[in-house]
C-alpha positions as CSV (number, residue, x, y, z in Angstrom):
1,X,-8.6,12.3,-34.2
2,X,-10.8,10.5,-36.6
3,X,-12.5,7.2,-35.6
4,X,-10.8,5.7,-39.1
5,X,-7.5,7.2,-38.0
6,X,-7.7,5.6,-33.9
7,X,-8.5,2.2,-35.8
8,X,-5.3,2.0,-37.5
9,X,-3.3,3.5,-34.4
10,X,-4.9,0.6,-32.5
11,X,-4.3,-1.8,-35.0
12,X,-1.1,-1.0,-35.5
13,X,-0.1,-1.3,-31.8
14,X,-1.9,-4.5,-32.3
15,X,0.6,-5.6,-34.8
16,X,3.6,-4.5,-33.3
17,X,2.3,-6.2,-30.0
18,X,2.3,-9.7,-31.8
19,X,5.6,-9.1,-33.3
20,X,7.8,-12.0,-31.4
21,X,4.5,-14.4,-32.2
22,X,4.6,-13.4,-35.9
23,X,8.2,-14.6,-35.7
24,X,7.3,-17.5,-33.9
25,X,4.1,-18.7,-35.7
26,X,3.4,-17.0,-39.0
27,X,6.2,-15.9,-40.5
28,X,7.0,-20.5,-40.9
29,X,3.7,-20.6,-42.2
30,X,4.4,-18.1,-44.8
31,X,7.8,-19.6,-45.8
32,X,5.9,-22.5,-46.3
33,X,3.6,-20.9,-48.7
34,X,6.6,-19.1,-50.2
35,X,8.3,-22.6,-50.9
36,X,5.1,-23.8,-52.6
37,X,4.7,-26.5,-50.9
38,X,2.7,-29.7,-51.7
39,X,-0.3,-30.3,-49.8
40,X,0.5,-33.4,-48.1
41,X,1.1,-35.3,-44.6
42,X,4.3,-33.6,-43.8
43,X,3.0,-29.4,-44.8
44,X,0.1,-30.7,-41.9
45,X,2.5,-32.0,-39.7
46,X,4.8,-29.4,-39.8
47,X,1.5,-27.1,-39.5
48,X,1.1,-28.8,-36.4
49,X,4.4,-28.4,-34.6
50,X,4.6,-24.4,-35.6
51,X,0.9,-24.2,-33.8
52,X,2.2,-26.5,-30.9
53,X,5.1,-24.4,-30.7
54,X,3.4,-21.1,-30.6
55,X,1.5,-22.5,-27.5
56,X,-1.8,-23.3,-29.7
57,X,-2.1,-26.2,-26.8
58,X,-2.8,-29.7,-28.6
59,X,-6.6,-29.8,-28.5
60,X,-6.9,-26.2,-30.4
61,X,-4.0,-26.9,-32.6
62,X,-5.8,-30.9,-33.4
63,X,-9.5,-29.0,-34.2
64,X,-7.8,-26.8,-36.2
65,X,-5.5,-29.2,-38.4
66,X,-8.7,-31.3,-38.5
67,X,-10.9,-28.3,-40.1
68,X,-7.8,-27.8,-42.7
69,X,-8.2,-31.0,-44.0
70,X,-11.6,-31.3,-44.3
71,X,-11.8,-27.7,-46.0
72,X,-8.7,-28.7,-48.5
73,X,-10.2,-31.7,-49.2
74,X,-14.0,-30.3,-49.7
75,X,-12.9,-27.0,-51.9
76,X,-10.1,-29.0,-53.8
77,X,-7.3,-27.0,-52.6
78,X,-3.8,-27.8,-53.9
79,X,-1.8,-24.3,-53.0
80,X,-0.2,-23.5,-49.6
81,X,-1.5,-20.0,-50.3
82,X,-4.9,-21.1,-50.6
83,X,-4.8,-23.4,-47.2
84,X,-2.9,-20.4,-45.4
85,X,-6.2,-18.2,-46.2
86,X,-8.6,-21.1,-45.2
87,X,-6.4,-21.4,-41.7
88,X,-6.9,-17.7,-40.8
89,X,-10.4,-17.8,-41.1
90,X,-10.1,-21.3,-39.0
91,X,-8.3,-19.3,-36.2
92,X,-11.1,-16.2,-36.2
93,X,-13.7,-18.5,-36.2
94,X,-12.2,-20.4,-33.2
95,X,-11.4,-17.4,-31.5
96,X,-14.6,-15.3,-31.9
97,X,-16.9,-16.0,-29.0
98,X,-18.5,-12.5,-29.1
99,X,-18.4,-10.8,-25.3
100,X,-21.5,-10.0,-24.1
101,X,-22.8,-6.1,-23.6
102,X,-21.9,-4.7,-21.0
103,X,-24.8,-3.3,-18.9
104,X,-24.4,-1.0,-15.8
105,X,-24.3,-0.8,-13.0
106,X,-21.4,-3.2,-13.1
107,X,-19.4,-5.0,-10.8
108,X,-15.9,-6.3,-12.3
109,X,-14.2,-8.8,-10.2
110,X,-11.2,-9.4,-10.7
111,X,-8.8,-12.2,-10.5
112,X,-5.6,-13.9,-11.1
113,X,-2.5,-14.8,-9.5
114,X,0.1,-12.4,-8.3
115,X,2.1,-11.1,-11.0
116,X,0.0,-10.9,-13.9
117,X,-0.4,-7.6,-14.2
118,X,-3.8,-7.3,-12.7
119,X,-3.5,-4.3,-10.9
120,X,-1.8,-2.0,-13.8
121,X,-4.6,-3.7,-15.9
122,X,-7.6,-2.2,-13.3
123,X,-5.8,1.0,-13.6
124,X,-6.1,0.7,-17.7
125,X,-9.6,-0.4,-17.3
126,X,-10.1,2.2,-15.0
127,X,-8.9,5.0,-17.2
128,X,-10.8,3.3,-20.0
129,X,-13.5,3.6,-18.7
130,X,-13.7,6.5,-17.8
131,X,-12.9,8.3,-20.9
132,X,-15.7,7.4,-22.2
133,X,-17.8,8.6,-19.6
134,X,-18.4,6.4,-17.3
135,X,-18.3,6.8,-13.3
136,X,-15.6,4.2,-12.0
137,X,-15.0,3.3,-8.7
138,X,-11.8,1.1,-6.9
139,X,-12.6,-1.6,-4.3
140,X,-9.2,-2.9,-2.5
141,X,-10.2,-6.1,-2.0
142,X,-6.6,-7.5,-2.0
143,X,-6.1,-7.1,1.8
144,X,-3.2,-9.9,2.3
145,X,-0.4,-8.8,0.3
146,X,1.1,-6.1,1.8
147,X,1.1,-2.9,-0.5
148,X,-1.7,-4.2,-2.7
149,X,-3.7,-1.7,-1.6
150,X,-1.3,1.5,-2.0
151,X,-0.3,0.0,-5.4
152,X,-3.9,0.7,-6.2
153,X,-4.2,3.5,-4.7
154,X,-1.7,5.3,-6.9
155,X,-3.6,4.1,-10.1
156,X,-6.9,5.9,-8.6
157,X,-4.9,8.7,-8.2
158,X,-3.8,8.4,-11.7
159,X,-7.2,7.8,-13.2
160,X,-8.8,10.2,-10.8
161,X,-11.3,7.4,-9.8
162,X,-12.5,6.9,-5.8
163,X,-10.9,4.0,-3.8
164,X,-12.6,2.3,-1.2
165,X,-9.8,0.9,1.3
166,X,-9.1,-0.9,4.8
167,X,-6.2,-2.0,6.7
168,X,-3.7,-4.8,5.5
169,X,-5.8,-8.4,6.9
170,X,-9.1,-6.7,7.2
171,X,-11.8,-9.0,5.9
172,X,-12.2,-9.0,2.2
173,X,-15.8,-9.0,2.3
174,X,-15.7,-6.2,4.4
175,X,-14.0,-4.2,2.1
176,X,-16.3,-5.0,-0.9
177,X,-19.5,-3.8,1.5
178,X,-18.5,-0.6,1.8
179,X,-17.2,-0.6,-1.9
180,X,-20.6,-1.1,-2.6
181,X,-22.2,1.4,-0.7
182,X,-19.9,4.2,-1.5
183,X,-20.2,3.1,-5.2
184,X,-24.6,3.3,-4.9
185,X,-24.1,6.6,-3.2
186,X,-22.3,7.8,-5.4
187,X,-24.1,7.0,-8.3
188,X,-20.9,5.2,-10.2
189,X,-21.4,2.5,-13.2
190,X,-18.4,0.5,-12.6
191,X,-17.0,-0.8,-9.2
192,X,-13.9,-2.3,-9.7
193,X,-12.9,-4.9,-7.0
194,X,-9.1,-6.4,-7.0
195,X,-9.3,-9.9,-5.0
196,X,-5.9,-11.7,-3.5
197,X,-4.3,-13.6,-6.3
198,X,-3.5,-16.7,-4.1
199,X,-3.7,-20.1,-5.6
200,X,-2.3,-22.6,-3.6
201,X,-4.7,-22.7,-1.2
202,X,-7.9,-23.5,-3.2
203,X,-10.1,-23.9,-0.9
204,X,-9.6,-20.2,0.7
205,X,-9.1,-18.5,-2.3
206,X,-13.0,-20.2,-3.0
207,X,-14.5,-19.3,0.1
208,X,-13.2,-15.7,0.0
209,X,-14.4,-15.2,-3.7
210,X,-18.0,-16.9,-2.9
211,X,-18.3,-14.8,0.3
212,X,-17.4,-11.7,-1.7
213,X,-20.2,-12.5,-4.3
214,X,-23.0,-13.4,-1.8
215,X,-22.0,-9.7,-0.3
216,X,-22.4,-8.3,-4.1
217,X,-25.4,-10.5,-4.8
218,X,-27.7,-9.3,-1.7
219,X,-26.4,-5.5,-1.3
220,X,-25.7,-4.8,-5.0
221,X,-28.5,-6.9,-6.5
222,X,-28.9,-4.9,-9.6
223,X,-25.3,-5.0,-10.8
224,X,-24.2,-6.8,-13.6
225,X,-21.6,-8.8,-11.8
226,X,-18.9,-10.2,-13.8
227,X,-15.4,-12.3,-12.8
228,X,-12.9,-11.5,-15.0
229,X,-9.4,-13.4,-14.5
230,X,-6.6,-11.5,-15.8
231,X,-3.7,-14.2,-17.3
232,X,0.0,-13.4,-18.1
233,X,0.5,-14.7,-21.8
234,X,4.2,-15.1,-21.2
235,X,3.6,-18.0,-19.1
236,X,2.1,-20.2,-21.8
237,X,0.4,-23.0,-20.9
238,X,1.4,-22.8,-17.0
239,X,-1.3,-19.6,-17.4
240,X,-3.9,-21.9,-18.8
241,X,-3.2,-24.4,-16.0
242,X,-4.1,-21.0,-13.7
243,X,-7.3,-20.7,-16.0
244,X,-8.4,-24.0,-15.2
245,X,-7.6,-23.7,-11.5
246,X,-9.5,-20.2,-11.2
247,X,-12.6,-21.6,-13.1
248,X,-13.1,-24.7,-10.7
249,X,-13.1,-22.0,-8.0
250,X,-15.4,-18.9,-9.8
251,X,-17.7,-18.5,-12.7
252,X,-15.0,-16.6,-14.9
253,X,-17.2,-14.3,-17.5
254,X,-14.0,-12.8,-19.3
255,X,-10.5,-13.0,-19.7
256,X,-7.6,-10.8,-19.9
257,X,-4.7,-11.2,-21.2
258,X,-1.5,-9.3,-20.7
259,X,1.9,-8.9,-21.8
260,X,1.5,-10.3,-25.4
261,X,4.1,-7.6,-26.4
262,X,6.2,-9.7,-24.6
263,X,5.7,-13.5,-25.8
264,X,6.3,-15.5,-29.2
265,X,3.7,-17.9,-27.5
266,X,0.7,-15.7,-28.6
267,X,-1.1,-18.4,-29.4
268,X,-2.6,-18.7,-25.7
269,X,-5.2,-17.4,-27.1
270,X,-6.5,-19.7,-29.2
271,X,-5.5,-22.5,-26.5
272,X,-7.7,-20.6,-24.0
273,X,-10.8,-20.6,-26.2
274,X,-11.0,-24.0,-26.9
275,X,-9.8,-25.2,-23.5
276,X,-12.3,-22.5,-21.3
277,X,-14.8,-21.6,-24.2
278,X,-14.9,-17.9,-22.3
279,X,-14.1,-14.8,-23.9
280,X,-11.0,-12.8,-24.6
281,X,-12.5,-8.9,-23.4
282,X,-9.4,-7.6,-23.7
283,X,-5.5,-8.0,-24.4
284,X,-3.2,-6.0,-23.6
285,X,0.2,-5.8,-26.1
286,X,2.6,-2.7,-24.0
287,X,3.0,-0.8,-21.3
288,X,1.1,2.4,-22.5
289,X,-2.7,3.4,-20.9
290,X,-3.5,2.6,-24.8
291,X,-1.9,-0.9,-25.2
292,X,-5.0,-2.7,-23.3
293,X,-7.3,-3.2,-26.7
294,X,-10.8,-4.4,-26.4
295,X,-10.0,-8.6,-27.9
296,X,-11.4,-9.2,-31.7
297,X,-10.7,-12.2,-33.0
298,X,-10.5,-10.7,-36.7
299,X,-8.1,-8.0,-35.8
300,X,-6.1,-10.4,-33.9
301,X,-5.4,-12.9,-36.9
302,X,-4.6,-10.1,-39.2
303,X,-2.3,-8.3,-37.3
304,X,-0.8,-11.8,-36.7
305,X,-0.7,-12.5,-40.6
């Protein structure tokens, strides 16, 4: 298949992803435009409540109202059609902090409360990947809830990728160790660790995660170590409450989010950017090994227009 022809497959996936936000959030704006509105305090206010209402979050929705005004007012604007186009490039340019390369050996870390989808979205990552060539490696690092480790286990199977394993209520730590060894012995880029996604105790969820990086940081030191905390979009802002929990406890270099296929809230994403100012790697919009898309803010915003 041609690289042109993937593009739109993936973009179209995109789209159909962001379907029950389109009805949510953009299709109002554009019966707005259609109506002709005047530019005035009521189109902004009623701006505001569809961005509010597609889980924008207030202080993303407020900079971006704010911008509007000032860009209407500086270029003269006085059609809805007009302000629709200056709002889109608003939202990229709100969205778009660029991820940075990815350099291997890498260590991928990942977090996130139960339920989010975090192992299926290892498995994708996984299989990602490692279609492009890459030598990927499993790390059960999830040792409390019972099954987490067979769970991963069959998507290691699937992908075809090593798993490094120990017994339910082994030490975390523990677990990661030998990850890393069999990972350097095996020459592999990527050694993906799955962590327990427990929240409401704090201050073991920080222990564990700092006592898992000290182990990464003295045996692994050349490894590009990343935390990446994998978010649910359908919870709205209860996931960017998670966000802010997670980042008081870890660095967090990246976020994931899942299930936008499922949400006319996709707006989280803009809320997340201007509440964490981390990036969006990647978002995943279906079930299918293909549905977890690397995040661009420009693709995003079209597909949502």
């Amino acid at each position: 298949m041609s690289e042109e022809k993937k593009k739109k497959g993936l973009f179209a996936r995109l789209r159909e992803g962001l379907s029950k936000t389109r009805g949510n959030m953009t299709e109002k704006v554009d019966e707005m435009v259609r109506d002709n509105r005047k530019i005035d305090d009521d189109f902004y206010e009623e701006l505001e409540d569809i961005l509010v209402m597609a889980d924008c979050g207030m202080k993303a929705t407020t900079v971006i109202i704010d911008e509007l005004k000032a860009r209407v007012k500086q270029q003269n604007v006085k059609d809805a059609a007009s302000a629709r186009e200056i709002l889109k490039a608003i939202m990229v340019e709100q969205m778009d902090i660029p991820r940075p390369p990815l350099q291997w050996p890498m260590v991928m870390l990942m977090v996130g409360v139960n339920g989010v989808g975090k192992t299926t979205t290892i498995g994708k990552l996984a299989l990602r990947f490692q279609s492009i060539g890459r030598r990927v490696m499993l790390c059960a690092g999830d040792t409390f809830r019972a099954a987490a480790a067979e769970q991963l286990t069959v998507w290691a199977e699937r992908a075809r990728v090593p798993i490094v394993k120990h017994d339910e209520g082994a030490d975390p730590a523990a677990v990661v160790y030998d990850g890393i060894q069999s990972a350097k012995a095996q020459k592999a880029d990527l050694l993906i660790v799955d962590t327990a996604g427990r929240l409401h105790n704090k201050k073991n969820l920080m222990d564990e995660l700092n006592k898992m990086r000290r182990v990464i940081d003295r045996e692994f030191p050349e490894a590009d170590t990343r935390c990446i905390l994998v978010l649910d979009a359908t919870t709205g802002q209860n996931g960017l409450q998670q966000a802010r929990a997670f980042k008081e406890v870890a660095e967090i270099g990246g976020i994931i989010l899942t299930k936008l296929d499922g949400t006319a809230k996709g707006g989280i994403a803009l809320a997340i950017r201007q509440e964490l100012e981390v990036p969006v790697w990647y978002i995943g919009v279906g079930e299918g090994i293909d549905d977890l898309q690397p995040f661009s803010a420009k693709d995003f915003v079209e597909a949502l227009f």
